[in-house]
mmCIF file of the C-alpha atoms, coordinates in Angstrom:
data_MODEL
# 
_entry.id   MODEL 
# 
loop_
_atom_site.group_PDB 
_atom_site.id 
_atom_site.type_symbol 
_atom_site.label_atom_id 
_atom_site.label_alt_id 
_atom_site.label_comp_id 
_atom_site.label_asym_id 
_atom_site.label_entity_id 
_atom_site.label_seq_id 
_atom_site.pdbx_PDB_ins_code 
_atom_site.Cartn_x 
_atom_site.Cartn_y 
_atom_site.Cartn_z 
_atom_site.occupancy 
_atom_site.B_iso_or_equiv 
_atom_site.pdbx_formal_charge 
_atom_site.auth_seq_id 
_atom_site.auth_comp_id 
_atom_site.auth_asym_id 
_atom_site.auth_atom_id 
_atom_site.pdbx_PDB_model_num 
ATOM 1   C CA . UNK A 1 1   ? -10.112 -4.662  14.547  1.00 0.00 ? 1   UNK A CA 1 
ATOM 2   C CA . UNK A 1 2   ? -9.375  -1.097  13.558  1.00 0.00 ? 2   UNK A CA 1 
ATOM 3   C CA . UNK A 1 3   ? -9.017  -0.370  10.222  1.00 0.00 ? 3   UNK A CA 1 
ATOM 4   C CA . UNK A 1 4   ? -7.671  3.450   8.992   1.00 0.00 ? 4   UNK A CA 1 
ATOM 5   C CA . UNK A 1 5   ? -11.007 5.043   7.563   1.00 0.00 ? 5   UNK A CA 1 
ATOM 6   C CA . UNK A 1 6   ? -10.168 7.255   4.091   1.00 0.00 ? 6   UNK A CA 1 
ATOM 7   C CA . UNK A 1 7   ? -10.381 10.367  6.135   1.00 0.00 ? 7   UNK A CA 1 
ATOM 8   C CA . UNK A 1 8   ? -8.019  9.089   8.668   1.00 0.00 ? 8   UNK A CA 1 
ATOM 9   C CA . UNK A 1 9   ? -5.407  8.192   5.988   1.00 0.00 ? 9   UNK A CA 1 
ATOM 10  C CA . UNK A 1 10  ? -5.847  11.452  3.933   1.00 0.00 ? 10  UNK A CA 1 
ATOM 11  C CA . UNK A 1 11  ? -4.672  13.306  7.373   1.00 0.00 ? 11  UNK A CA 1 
ATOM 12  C CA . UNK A 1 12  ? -1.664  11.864  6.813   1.00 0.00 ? 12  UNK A CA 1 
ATOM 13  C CA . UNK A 1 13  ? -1.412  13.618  3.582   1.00 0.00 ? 13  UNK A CA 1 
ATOM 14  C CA . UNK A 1 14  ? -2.379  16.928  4.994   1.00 0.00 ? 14  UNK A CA 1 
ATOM 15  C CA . UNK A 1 15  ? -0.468  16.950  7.796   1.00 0.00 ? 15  UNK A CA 1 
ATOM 16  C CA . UNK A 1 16  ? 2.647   16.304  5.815   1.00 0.00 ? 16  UNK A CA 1 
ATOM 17  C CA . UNK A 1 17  ? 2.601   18.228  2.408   1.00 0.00 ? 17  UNK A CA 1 
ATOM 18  C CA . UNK A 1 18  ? 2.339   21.580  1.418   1.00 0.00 ? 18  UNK A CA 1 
ATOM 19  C CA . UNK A 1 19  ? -1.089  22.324  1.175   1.00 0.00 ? 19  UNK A CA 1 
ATOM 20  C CA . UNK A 1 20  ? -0.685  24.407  -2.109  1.00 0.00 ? 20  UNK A CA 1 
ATOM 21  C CA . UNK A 1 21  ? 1.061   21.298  -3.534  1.00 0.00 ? 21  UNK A CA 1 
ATOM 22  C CA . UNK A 1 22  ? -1.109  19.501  -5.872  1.00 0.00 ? 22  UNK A CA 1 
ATOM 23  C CA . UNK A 1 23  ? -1.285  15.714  -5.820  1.00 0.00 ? 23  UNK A CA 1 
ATOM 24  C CA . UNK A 1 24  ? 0.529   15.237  -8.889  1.00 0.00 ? 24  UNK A CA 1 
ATOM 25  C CA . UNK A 1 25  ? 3.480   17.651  -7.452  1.00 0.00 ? 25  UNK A CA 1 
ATOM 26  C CA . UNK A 1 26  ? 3.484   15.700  -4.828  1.00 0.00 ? 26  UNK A CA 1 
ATOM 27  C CA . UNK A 1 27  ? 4.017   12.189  -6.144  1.00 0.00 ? 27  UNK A CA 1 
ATOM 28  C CA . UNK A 1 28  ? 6.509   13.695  -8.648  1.00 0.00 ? 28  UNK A CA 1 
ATOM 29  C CA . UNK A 1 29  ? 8.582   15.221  -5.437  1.00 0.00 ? 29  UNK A CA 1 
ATOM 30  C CA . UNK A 1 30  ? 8.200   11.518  -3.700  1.00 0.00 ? 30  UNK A CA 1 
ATOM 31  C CA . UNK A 1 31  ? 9.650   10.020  -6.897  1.00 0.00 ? 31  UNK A CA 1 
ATOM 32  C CA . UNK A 1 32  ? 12.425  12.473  -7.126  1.00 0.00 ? 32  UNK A CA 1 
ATOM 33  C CA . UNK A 1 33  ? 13.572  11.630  -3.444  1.00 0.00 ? 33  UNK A CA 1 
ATOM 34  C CA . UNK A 1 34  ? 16.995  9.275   -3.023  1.00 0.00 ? 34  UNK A CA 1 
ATOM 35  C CA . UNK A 1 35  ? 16.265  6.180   -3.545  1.00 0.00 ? 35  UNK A CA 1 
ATOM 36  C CA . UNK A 1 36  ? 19.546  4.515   -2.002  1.00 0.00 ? 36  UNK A CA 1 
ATOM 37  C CA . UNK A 1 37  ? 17.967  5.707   1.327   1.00 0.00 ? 37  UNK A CA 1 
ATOM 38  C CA . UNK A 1 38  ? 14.346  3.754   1.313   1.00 0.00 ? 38  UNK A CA 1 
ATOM 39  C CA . UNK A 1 39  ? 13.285  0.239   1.986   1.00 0.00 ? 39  UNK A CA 1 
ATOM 40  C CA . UNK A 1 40  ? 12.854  -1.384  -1.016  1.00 0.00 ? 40  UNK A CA 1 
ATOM 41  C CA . UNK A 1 41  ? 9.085   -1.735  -1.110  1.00 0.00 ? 41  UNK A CA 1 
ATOM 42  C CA . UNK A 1 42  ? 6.127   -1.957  -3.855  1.00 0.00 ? 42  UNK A CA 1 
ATOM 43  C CA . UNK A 1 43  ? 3.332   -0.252  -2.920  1.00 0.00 ? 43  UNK A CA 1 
ATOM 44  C CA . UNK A 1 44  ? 0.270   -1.235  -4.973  1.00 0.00 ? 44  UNK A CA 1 
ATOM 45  C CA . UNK A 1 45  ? -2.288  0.776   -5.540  1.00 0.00 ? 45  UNK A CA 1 
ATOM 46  C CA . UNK A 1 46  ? -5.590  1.070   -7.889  1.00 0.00 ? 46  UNK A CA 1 
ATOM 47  C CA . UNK A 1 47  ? -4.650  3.271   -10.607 1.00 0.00 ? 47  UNK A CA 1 
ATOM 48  C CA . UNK A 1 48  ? -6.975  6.389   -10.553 1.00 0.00 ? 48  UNK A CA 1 
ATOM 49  C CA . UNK A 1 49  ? -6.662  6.748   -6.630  1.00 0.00 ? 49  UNK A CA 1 
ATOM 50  C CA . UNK A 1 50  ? -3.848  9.398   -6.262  1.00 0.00 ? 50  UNK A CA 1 
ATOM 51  C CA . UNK A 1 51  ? -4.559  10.886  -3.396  1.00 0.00 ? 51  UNK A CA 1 
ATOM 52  C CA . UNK A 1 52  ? -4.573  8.142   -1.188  1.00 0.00 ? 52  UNK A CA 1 
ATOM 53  C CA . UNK A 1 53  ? -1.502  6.823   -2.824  1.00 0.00 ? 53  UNK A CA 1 
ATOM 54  C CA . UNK A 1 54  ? -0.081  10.343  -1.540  1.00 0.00 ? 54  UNK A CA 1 
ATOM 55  C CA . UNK A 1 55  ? -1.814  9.895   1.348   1.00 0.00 ? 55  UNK A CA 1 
ATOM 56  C CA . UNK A 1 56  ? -0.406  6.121   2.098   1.00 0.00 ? 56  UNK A CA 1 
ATOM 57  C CA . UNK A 1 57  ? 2.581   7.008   1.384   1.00 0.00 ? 57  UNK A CA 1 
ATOM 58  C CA . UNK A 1 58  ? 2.910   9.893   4.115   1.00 0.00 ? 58  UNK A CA 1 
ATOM 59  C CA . UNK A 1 59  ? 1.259   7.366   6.293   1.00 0.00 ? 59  UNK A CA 1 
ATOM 60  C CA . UNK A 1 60  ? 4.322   5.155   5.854   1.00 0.00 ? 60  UNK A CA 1 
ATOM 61  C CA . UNK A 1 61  ? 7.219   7.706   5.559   1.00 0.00 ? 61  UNK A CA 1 
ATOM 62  C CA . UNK A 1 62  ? 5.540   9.064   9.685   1.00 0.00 ? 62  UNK A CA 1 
ATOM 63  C CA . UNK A 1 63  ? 7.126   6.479   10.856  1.00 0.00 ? 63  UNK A CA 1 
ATOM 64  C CA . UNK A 1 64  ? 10.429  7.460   9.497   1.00 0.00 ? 64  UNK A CA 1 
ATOM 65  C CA . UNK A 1 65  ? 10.575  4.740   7.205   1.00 0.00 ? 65  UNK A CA 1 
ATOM 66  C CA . UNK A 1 66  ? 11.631  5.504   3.556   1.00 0.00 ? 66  UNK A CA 1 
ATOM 67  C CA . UNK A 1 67  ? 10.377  4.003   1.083   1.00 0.00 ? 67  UNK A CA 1 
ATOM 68  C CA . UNK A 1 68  ? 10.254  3.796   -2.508  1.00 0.00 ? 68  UNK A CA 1 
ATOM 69  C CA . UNK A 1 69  ? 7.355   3.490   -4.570  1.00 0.00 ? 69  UNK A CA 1 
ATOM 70  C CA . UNK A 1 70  ? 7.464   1.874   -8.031  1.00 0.00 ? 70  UNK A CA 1 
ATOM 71  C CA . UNK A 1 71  ? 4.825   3.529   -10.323 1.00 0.00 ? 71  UNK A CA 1 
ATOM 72  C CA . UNK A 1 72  ? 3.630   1.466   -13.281 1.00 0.00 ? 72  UNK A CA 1 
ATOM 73  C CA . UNK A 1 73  ? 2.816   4.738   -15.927 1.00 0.00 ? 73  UNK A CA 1 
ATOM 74  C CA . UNK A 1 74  ? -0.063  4.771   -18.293 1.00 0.00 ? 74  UNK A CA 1 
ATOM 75  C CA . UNK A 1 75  ? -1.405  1.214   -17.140 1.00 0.00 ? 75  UNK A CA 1 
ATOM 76  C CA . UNK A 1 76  ? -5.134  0.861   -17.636 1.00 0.00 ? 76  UNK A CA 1 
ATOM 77  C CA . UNK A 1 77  ? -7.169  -1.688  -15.111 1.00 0.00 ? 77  UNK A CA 1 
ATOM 78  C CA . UNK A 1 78  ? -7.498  -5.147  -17.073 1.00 0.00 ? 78  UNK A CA 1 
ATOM 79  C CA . UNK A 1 79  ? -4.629  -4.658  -18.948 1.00 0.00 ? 79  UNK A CA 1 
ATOM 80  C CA . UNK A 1 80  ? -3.135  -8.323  -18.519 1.00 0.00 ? 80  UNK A CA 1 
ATOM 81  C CA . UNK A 1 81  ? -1.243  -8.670  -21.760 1.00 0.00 ? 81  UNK A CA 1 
ATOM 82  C CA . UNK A 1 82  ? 2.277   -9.772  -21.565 1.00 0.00 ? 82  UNK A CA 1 
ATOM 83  C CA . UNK A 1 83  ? 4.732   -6.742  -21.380 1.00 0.00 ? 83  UNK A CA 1 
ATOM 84  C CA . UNK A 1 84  ? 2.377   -5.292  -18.070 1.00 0.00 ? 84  UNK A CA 1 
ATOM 85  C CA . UNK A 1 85  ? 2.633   -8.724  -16.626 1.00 0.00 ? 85  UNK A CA 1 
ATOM 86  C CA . UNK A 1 86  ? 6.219   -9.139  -17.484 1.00 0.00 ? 86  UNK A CA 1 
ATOM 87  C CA . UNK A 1 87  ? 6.948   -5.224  -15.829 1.00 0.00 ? 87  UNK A CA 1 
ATOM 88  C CA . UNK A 1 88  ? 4.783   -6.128  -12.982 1.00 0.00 ? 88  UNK A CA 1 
ATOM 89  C CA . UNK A 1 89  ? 6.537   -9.201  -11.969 1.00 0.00 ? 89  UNK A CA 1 
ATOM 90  C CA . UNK A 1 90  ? 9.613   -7.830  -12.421 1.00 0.00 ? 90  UNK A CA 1 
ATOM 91  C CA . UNK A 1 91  ? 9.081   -4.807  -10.079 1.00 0.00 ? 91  UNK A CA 1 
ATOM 92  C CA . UNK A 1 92  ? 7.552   -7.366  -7.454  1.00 0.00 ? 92  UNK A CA 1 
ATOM 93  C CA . UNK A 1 93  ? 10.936  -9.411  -7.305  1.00 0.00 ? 93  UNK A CA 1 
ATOM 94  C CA . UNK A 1 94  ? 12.715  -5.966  -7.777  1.00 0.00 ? 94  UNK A CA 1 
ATOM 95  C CA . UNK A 1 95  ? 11.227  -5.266  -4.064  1.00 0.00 ? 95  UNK A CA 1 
ATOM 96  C CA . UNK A 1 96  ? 11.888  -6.873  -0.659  1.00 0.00 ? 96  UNK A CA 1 
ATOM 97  C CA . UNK A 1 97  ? 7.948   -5.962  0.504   1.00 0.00 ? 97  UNK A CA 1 
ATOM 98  C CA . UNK A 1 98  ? 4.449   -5.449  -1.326  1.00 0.00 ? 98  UNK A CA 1 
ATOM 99  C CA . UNK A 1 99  ? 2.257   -3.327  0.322   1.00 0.00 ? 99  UNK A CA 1 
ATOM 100 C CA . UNK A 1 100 ? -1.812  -3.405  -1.357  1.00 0.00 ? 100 UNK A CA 1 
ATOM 101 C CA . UNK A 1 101 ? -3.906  -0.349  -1.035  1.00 0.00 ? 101 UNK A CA 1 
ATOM 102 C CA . UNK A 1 102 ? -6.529  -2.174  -0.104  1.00 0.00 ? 102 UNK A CA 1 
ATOM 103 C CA . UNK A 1 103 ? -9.419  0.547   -0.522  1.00 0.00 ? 103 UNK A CA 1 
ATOM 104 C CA . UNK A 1 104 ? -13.099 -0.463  -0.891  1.00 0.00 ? 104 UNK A CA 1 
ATOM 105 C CA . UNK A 1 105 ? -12.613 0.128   -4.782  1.00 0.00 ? 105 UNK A CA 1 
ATOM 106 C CA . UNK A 1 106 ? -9.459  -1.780  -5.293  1.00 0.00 ? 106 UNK A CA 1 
ATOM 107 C CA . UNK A 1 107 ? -10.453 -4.846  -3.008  1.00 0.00 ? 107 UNK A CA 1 
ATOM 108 C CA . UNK A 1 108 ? -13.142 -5.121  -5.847  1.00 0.00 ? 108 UNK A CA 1 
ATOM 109 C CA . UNK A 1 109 ? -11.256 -4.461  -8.791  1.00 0.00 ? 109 UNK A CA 1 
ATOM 110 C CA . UNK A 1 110 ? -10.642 -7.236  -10.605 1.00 0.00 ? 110 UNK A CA 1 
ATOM 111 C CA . UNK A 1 111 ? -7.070  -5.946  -12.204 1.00 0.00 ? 111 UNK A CA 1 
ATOM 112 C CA . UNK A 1 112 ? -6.240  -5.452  -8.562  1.00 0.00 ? 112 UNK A CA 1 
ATOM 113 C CA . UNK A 1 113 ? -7.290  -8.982  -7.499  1.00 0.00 ? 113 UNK A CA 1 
ATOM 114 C CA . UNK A 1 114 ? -4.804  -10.022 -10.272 1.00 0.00 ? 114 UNK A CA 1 
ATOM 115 C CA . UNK A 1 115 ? -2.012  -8.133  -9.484  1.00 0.00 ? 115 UNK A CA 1 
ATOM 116 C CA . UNK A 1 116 ? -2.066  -9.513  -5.455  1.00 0.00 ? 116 UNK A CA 1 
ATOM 117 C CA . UNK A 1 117 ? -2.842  -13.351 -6.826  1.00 0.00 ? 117 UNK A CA 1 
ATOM 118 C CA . UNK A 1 118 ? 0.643   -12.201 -9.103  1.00 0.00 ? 118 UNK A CA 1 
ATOM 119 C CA . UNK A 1 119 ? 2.523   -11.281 -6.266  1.00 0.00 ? 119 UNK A CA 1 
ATOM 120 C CA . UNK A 1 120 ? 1.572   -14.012 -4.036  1.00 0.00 ? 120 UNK A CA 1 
ATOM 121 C CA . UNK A 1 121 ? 3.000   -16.211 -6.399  1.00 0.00 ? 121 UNK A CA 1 
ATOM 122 C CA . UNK A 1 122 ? 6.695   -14.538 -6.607  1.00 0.00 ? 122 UNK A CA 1 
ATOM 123 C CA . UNK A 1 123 ? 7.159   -13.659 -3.203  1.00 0.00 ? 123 UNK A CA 1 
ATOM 124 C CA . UNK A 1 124 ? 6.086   -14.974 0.043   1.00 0.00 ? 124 UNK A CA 1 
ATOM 125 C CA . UNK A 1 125 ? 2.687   -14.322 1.599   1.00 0.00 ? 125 UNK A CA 1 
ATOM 126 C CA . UNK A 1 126 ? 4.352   -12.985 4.755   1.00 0.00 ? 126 UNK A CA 1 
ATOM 127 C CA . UNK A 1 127 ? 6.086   -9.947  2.705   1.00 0.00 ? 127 UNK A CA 1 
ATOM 128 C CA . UNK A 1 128 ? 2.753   -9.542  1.627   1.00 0.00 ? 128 UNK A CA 1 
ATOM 129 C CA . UNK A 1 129 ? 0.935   -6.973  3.653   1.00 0.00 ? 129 UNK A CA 1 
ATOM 130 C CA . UNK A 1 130 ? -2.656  -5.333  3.356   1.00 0.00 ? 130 UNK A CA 1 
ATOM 131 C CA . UNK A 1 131 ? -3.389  -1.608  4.196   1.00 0.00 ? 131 UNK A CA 1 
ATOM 132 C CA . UNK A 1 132 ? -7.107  -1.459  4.502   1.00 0.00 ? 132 UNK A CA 1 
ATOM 133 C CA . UNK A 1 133 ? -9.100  1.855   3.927   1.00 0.00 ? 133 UNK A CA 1 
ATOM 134 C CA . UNK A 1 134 ? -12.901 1.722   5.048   1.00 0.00 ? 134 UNK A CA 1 
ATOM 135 C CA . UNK A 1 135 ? -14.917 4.513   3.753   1.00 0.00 ? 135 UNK A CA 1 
ATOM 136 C CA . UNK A 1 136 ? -15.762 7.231   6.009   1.00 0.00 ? 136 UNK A CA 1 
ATOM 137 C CA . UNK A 1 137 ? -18.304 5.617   8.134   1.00 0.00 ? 137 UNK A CA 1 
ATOM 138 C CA . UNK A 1 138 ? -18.926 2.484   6.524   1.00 0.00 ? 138 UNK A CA 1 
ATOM 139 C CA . UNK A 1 139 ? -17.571 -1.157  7.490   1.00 0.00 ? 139 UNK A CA 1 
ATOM 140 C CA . UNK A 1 140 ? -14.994 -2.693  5.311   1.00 0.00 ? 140 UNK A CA 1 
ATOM 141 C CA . UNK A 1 141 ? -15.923 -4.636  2.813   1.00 0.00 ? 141 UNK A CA 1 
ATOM 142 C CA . UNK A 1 142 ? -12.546 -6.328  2.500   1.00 0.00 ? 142 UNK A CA 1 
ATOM 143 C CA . UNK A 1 143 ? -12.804 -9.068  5.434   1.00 0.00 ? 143 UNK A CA 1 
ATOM 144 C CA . UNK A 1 144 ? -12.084 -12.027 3.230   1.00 0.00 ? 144 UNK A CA 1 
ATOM 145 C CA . UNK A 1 145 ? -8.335  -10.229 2.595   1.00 0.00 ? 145 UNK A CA 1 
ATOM 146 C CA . UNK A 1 146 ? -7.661  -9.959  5.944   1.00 0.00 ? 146 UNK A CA 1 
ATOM 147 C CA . UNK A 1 147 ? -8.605  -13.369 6.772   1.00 0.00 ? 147 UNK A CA 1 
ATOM 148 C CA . UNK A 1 148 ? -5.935  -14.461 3.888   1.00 0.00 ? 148 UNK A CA 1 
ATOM 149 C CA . UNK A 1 149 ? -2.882  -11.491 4.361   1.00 0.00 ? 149 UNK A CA 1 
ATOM 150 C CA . UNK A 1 150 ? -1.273  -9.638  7.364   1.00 0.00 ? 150 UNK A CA 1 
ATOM 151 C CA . UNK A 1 151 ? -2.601  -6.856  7.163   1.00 0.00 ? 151 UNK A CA 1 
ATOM 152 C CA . UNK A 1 152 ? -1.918  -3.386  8.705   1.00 0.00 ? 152 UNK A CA 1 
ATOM 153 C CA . UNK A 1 153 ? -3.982  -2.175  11.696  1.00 0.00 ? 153 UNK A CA 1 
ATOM 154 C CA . UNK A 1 154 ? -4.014  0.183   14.948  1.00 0.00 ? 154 UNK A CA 1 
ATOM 155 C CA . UNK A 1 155 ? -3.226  -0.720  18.352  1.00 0.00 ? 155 UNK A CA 1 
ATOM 156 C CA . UNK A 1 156 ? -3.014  1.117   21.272  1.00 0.00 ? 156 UNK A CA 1 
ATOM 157 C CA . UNK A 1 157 ? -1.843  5.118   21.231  1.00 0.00 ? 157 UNK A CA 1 
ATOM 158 C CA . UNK A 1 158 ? -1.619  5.139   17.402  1.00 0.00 ? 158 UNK A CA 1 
ATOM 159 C CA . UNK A 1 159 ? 0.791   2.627   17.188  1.00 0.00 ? 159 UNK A CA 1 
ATOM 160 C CA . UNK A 1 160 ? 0.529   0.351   13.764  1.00 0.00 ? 160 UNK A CA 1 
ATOM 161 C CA . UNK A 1 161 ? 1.346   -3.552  14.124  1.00 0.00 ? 161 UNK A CA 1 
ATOM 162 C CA . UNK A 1 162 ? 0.980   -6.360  10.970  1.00 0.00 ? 162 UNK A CA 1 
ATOM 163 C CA . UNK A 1 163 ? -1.580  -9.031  11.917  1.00 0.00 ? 163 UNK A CA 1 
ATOM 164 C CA . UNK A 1 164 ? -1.419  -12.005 10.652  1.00 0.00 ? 164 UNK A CA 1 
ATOM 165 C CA . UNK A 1 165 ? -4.251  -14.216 9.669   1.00 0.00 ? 165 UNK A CA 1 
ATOM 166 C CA . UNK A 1 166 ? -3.186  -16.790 12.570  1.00 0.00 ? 166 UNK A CA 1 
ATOM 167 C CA . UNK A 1 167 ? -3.124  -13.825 15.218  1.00 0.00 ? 167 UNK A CA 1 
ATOM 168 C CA . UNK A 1 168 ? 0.122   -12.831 15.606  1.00 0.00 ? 168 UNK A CA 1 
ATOM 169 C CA . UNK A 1 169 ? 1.054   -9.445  15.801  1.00 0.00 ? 169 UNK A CA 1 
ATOM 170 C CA . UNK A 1 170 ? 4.412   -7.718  14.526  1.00 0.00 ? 170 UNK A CA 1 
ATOM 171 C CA . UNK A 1 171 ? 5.154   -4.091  14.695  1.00 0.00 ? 171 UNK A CA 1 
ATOM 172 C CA . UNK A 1 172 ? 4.663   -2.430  11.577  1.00 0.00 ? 172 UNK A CA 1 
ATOM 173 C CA . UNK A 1 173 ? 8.694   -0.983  11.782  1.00 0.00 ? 173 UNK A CA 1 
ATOM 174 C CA . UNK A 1 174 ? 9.481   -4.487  12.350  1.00 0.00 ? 174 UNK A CA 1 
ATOM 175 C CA . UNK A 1 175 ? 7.903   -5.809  9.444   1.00 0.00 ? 175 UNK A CA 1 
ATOM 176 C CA . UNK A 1 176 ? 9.553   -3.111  7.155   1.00 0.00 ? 176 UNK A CA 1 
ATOM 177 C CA . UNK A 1 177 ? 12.989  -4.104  8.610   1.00 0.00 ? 177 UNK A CA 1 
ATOM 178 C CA . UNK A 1 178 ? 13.272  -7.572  8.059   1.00 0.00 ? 178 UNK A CA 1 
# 
């Protein structure tokens, strides 16, 4: 199994943006992009990790996917009362695809682990779709996800397929069409 380390994913950010552009800049200029042109798609992510939301998505738009990212603004972790839950389910139907950030800090968050249980109740597991990030160097500590979600991973020549927990394998493009 090869799961993207952090340093692997921030490449993506590097190799894409300006590198004078902050990461705040840089989210603001993905928000401001057309959004009649992306894949409707939520990509969840633990609230104070910015740069490897910037850095996922540039991971997703390499493969000439766009996508649009729905940002939930001034939400603190744990905050389960009922206009975030009401916003949050509404922006999960709002999308075709949810997309978790699975770091090593969000697969232990416990707002995080809420927001996923959430989704997996409004929309079907299989639109469901892990991105793991290891640390640099260290296993992941996620395995129990990716024995419950497809989840994304890297084949052969840096191409990126969805495995699913029963072994089947999907191209990552694929997955974003359908």
């Amino acid at each position: 199994m090869s799961i993207l380390p952090k340093f692997g994913l921030l490449q993506f950010r590097n190799s894409v943006r300006i590198y004078h552009t902050s990461i705040t800049e840089s989210l603001q200029l993905f928000k401001e992009e057309t959004r009649e042109r992306k894949v409707n798609l939520f990509l969840f992510h633990k609230p104070n990790e910015l740069e490897e939301l910037d850095s996922a998505i540039n991971f997703l738009n390499n493969f000439r996917i766009m996508i649009h990212v729905d940002w939930l603004e001034n939400v603190e972790e744990d905050d389960k009362g009922d206009s975030i839950t009401t916003s949050i389910t509404q922006k999960i139907k709002d999308n075709n695809k949810f997309i978790f950030l699975a770091t090593e800090d969000a697969i232990h968050s416990k707002w995080c682990n809420w927001v996923l249980r959430l989704a997996k109740t409004k929309i079907p597991v299989d639109d469901i779709v892990m991105l793991p990030v290891r640390g640099d160097y260290d296993d992941y500590g996620g395995e129990e996800f990716l024995q419950k979600y497809p989840y994304i991973h890297e084949g052969e020549e840096q191409i990126y397929y969805i495995k699913y927990p029963n072994g089947d394998i999907k191209k990552l493009t694929e997955w974003m069409t359908v």
